[in-house]
N, C-alpha and C positions, 0 to 999 in steps of 0.2 A: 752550610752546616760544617762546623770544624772540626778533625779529627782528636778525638783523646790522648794526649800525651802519653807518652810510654815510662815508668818507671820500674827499677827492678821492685820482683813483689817480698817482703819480708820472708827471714826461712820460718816463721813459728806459723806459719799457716798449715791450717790440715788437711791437703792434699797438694801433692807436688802438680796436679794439674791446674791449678789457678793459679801457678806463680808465674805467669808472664806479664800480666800489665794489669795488677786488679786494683791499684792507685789510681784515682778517677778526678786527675786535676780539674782545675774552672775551664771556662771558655775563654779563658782570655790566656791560660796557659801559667797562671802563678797558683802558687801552691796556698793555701789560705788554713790560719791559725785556729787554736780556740776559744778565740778569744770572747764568741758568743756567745760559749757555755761559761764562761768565765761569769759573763755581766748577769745573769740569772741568776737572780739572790734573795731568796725570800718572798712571802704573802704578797708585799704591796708593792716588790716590782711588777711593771707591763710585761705579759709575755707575747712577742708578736712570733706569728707561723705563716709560715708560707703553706700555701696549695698546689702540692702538683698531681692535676689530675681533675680538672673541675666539674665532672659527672656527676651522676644524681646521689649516687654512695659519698662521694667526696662532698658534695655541699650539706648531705644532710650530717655529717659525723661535724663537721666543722660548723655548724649552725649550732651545733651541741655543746664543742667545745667553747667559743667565742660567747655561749650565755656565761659563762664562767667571769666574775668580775675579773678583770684586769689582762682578760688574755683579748687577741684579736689576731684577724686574718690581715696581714698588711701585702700580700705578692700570692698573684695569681699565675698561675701557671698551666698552660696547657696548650699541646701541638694545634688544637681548635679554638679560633680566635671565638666563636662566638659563643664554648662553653666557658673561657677565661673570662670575657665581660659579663656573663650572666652571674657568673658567682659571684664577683667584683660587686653588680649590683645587689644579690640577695645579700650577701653575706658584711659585706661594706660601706652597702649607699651609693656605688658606685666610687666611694674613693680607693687610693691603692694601686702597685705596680703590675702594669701586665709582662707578660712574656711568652714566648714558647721554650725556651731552654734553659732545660730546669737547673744547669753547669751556670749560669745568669745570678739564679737566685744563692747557690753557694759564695757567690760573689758580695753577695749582700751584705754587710756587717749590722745593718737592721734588723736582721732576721735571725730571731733564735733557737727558733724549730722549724722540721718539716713535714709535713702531715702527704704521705704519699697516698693516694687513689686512682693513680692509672689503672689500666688493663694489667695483668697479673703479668707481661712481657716485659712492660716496664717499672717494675717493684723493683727491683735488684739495685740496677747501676745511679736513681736518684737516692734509692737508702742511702745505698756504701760510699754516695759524695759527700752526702749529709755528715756524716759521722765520722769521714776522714775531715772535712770543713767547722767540726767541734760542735755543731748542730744537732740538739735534739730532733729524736723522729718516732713518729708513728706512721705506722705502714699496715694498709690493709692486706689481709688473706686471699691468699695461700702467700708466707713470706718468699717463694720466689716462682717463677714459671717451673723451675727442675731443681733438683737436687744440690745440683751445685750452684747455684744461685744462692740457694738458701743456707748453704754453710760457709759460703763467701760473706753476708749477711752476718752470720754469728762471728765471725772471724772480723770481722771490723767494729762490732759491737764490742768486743771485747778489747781492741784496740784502743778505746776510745770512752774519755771519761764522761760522753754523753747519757740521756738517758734515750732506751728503746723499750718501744711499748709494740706489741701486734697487737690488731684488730682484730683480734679475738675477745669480742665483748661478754661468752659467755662467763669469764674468768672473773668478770666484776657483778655477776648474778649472785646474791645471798643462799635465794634457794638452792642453787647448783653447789656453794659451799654446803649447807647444809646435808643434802645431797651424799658428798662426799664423805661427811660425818657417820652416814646411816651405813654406809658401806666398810668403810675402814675401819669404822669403831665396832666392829660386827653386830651390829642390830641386824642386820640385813648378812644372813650366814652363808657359807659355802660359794662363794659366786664365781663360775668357770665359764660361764658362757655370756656376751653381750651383744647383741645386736641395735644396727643402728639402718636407717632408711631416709631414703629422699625422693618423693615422688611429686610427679607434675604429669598430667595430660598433655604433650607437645601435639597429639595427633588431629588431623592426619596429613597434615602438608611440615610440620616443624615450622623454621624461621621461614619456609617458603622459598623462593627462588626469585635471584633477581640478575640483569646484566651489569658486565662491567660500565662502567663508565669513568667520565673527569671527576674527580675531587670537587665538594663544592668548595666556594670561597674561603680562604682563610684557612684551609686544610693543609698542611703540611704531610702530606699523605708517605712521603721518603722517609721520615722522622716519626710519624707512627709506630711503623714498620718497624721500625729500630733493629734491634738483634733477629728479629723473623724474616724469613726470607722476601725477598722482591717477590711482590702481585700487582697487579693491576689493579684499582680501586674498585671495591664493589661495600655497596652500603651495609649488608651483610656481612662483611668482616669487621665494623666498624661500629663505637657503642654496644648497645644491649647483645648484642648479639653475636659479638666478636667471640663469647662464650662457648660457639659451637664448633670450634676450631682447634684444633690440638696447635697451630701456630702459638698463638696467643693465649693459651686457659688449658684446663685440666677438664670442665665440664664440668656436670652436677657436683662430682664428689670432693675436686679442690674449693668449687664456690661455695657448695651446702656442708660437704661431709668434714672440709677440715676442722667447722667449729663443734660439731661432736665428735670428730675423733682428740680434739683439746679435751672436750667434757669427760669422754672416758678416761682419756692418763689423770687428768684432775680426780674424778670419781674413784680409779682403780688405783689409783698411787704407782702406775708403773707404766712410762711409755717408751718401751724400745720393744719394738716386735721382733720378730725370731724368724719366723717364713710367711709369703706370701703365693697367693694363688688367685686367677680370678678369672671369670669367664662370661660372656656376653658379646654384641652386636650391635648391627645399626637394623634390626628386625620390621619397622610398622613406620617408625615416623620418619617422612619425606623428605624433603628441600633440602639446602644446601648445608655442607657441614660434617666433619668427618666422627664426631664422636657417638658411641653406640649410646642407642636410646633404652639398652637394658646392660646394666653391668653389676656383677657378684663376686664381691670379693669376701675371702677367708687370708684372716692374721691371727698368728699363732702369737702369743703373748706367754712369756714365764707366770704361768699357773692360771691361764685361762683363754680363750681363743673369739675373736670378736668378728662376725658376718656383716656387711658394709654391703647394702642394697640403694643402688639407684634405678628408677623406673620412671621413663617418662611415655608412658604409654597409658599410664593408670594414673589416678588420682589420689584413689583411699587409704593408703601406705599398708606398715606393713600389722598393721591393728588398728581395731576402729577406737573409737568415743567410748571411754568406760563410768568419766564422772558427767552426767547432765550437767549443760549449761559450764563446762570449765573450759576457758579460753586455751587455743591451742595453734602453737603457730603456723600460719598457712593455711590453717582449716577452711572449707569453703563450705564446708557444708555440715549436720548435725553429726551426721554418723563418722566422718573422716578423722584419719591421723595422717598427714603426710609427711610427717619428719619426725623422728624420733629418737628414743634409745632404750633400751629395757633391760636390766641387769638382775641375773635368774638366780635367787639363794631356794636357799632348801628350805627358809620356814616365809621364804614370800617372795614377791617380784616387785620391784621399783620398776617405774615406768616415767620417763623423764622428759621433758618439755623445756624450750627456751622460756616460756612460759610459765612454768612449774611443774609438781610430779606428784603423781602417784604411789601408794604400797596396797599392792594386792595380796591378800593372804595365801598362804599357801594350805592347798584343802586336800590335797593327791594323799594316799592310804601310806602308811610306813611300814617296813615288812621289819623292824628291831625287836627285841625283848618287849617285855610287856611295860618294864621300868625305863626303857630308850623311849618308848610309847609314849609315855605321858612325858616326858623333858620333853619330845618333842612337840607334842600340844601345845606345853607353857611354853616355848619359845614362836611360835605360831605369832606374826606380827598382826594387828589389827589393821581393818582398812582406815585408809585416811586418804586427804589431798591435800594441796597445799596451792595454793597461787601466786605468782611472782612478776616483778612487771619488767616489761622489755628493755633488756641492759644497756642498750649503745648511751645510753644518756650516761649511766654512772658509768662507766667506761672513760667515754670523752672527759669528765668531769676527771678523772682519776689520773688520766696524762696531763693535765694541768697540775694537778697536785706532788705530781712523782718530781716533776721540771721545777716547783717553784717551794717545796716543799721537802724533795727528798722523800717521799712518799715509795717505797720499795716497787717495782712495776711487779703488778700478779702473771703477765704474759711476757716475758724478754726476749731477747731472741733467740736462744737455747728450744725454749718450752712454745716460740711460734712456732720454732724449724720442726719441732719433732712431730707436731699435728701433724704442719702442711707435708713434712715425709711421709704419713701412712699413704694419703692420697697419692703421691706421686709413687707411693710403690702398687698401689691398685694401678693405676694406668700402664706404667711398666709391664707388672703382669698378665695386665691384657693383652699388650702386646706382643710379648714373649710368649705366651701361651704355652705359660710349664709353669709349675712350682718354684719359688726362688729359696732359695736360703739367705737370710740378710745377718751379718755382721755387722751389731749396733756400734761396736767399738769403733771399726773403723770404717761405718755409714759406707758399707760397698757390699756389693754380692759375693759369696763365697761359691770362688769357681765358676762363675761364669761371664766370659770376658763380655760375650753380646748383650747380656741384662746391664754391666757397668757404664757399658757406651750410652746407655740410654738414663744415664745419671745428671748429665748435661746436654746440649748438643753445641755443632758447632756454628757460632751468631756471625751475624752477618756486620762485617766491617763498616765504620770504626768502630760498632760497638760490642765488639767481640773481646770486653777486659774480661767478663767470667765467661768462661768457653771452654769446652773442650777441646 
């Protein structure tokens, strides 16, 4: 595997900590033009994408894309030979280039997007090739492992006249527009408080427990690893479940919570938080894995303050079933909510779903005049529901559009980073175990140098271009 070139980093970057090497030449060590985003012109050019990351997330978003006439998956990519041929064949028929080094496919002058779906460790350094290489990209959530991942990320988006879309598909939900509308446009009055939830039963053993072992076939197990420290192989770090590791992922709240902490700044019209706090454990559920299986976070937001509950102990979230028979995501069962968001006015409750939403009336006594009294009757919203259907399809559909059409992206990478930030300041906070005070302006903690160190960390060689 070949080490990345060293270039100096541009001074307009916004942290003097990534300006040591965050130009992320090819593997072959030439610098490569844009000349790809050039040839992308128009309805009835071909738009071909590369895969890097050929998992179950990454084949079904890209099966979504590729229904799209004229787009197609032509280079497969991934450190596992036998998840690069399986998508190869779903997604291609088996035709199409393979590889493991995703610096290969920047090389590529065929290739004019790149659809990233690794493990949330390697988002970062195949974005920022894409997009220094003139290469469209979409990239799945959280847009990076840590904090400065993710503004290295916006820093080269912005560099670069390609187009960036996150995988934040709730941004391409009508209802969730809609949504927005009921709140901003005050139908939906006074709203200071949001809560949002992510629940799953892990117990009682979790992922379970397993030994290290050899890599099987075709694993490039050094190259997984990438910027995360050296382990020895174990099938639990590995796939589904690489999730339970603060190495590699955030845990429920960067995989679940970043796309409703997006809904909220969509819904609330404002996402730069203020302080963070947050408190939980690894309490009930077993096996191997360092992240707590209950964590509560409180964000203070300019003119309202938002609780962020993950539970994987429980199932039913953090309110049941209130409309019979309305589809709800994750639900397993009649009575359950396991994912949510609920935003609390004064004359009702929205209650929100990737799926659709709710307004519950509001019926609580008002202690005003007798003339306050009735305004607020007549402002009193009716119940209703609404159903919506599940977005990754118009999403995918919508990065073909934006690349071949000039189609404005609804998620960039401004508005991924700032989601996937709330999340990575919940984890922080956990960690730190005090209150932060966060500085939107300049994405750092006020006054505390031990919360800032945990803004990035430091990666492991050669792939330590964004590092601290």
């Amino acid at each position: 595997m070949q080490h990345l070139d060293q270039q100096a980093e541009p001074a307009n970057l916004p942290d003097a900590r990534m300006q040591r090497r965050h130009f992320l030449r090819t593997a072959g060590g030439a610098a490569v033009t844009a000349a790809s985003a050039a040839r992308v012109a128009g309805a009835n050019s071909r738009l071909r994408i590369a895969l890097v990351g050929c998992g179950g997330r990454g084949k079904s978003v890209a099966a979504k894309a590729a229904a799209v006439e004229g787009a197609e998956y032509g280079y497969f990519c991934d450190v596992y030979d036998k998840q690069a041929e399986a998508a190869r064949e779903e997604l291609a028929g088996g035709v199409g280039k393979l590889g493991k080094d995703f610096r290969r496919v920047m090389d590529d002058k065929d290739i004019d997007a790149v659809h990233v779906a690794t493990p949330d460790h390697w988002h970062a350094l195949p974005a920022v090739a894409a997009l220094e290489a003139g290469k469209h990209v979409y990239v799945e959530k959280p847009l990076g492992h840590n904090v400065l991942e993710g503004k290295a990320m916006v820093a080269a988006a912005a560099r670069s006249k390609a187009v960036f879309l996150t995988g934040t598909q709730h941004r391409s939900a009508p209802h969730l527009q809609e949504a927005a509308e009921i709140v901003q446009g005050g139908t939906l009055q006074d709203v200071h408080f949001v809560r949002v939830w992510n629940y799953a039963n892990l117990m009682p053993v979790g992922p379970g427990e397993k030994p290290d072992s050899d890599p099987p076939p075709g694993l490039d197990w050094d190259f997984y690893l990438g910027p995360a420290p050296w382990v020895p192989f174990n099938e639990l770090r590995f796939l589904r479940t690489y999730r339970m590791f603060f190495d590699y992922a955030g845990g429920w709240i960067t995989d679940f919570g970043t796309h409703r902490f997006d809904t909220v700044h969509q819904i609330m019209g404002e996402e730069r938080p203020k302080s963070v706090v947050a408190a939980g454990g690894r309490f009930a559920v077993g096996g191997m894995g360092d992240q707590p299986d209950l964590l509560q976070v409180t964000l203070e937001y300019p003119g309202f303050v938002l609780s962020y509950e993950t539970c994987n102990i429980n199932s039913f979230g953090s309110m049941g079933r209130l409309t019979p028979g309305m589809p709800l995501h994750g639900a397993r069962a009649p009575e359950n909510r396991p994912n949510g968001m609920v935003f609390y006015g004064s004359n009702g409750t929205l209650i929100v779903d990737r799926l659709g939403y709710e307004i519950i009336p509001e019926t609580g006594a008002y202690g005003g005049s007798l003339s306050d009294k009735d305004a607020f009757a007549k402002s009193r919203l009716k119940r209703m529901h609404k159903s919506g259907s599940e977005p990754s399809q118009l999403h995918a559909e919508h990065f073909v559009r934006c690349v071949r059409d000039g189609e404005p992206p609804r998620s960039e990478a401004v508005t991924g980073h700032r989601s996937s930030l709330v999340a990575h300041l919940g984890n922080i906070a956990y960690h730190a175990g005090r209150k932060l005070k966060w500085d939107s302006e300049r994405e750092d903690f006020e006054g505390d140098a031990e919360a800032s160190q945990m803004l990035g960390r430091k990666a492991r060689k050669p792939w330590d271009a964004i590092s601290i």
